[in-house]
C-alpha positions as CSV (number, residue, x, y, z in Angstrom):
1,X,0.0,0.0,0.0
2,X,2.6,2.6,1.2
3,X,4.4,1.3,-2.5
4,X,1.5,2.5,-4.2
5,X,1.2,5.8,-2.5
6,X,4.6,6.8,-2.9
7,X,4.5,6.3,-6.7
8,X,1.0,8.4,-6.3
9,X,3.3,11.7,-4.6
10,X,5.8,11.7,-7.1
11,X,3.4,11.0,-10.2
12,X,3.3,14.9,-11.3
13,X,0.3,13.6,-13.5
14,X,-1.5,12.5,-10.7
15,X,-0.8,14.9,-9.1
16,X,-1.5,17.3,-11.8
17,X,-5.1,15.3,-11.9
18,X,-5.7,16.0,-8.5
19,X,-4.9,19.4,-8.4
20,X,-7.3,19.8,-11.4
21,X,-10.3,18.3,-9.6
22,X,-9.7,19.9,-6.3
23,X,-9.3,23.8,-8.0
24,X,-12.7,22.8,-10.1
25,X,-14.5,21.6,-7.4
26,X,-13.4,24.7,-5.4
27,X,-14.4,26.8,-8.2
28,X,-18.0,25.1,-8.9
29,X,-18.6,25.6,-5.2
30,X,-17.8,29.4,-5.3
31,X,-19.8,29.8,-8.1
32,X,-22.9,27.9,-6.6
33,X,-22.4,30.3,-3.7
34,X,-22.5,33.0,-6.3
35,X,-25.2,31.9,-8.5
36,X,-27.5,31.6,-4.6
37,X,-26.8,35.5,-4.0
38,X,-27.2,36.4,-7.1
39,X,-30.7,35.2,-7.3
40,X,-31.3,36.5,-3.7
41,X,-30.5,39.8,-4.8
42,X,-32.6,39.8,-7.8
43,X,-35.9,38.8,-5.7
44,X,-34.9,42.1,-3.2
45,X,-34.9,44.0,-6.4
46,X,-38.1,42.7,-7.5
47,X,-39.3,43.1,-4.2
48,X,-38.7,46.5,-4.2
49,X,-39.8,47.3,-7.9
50,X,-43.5,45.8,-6.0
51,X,-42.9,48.3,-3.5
52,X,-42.6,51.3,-5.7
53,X,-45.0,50.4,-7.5
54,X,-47.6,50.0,-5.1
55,X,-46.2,53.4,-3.4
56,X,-46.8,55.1,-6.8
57,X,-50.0,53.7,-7.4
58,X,-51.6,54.7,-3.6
59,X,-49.8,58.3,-4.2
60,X,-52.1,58.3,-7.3
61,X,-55.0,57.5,-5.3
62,X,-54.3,60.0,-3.0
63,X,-54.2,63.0,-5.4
């Protein structure tokens, strides 16, 4: 076993490979994390778009 893993650490293609897959996963996490904000800060937005538009409509009313 310990044979095996020492040809593993000083395969640079392996560890090439793993670097790969480790920075990609890293990456695909962050941008998961990203995509989740994003779309949180689009419903605010839309949120408030309802807000002004119900302001606009009751300062309509009012006049």
């Amino acid at each position: 076993m310990s044979d095996i893993v020492d040809k593993l650490k000083n395969d640079p293609e392996f560890i090439k490979r793993v670097a790969e897959s480790v920075s990609q996963n890293i990456v695909i996490s962050y941008i998961n994390q990203l995509n989740e904000k994003m779309n949180t800060v689009i419903r605010d937005v839309e949120e408030i778009r309802k807000g002004e538009e119900r302001d606009n409509k009751i300062e309509q009313l009012a006049r």
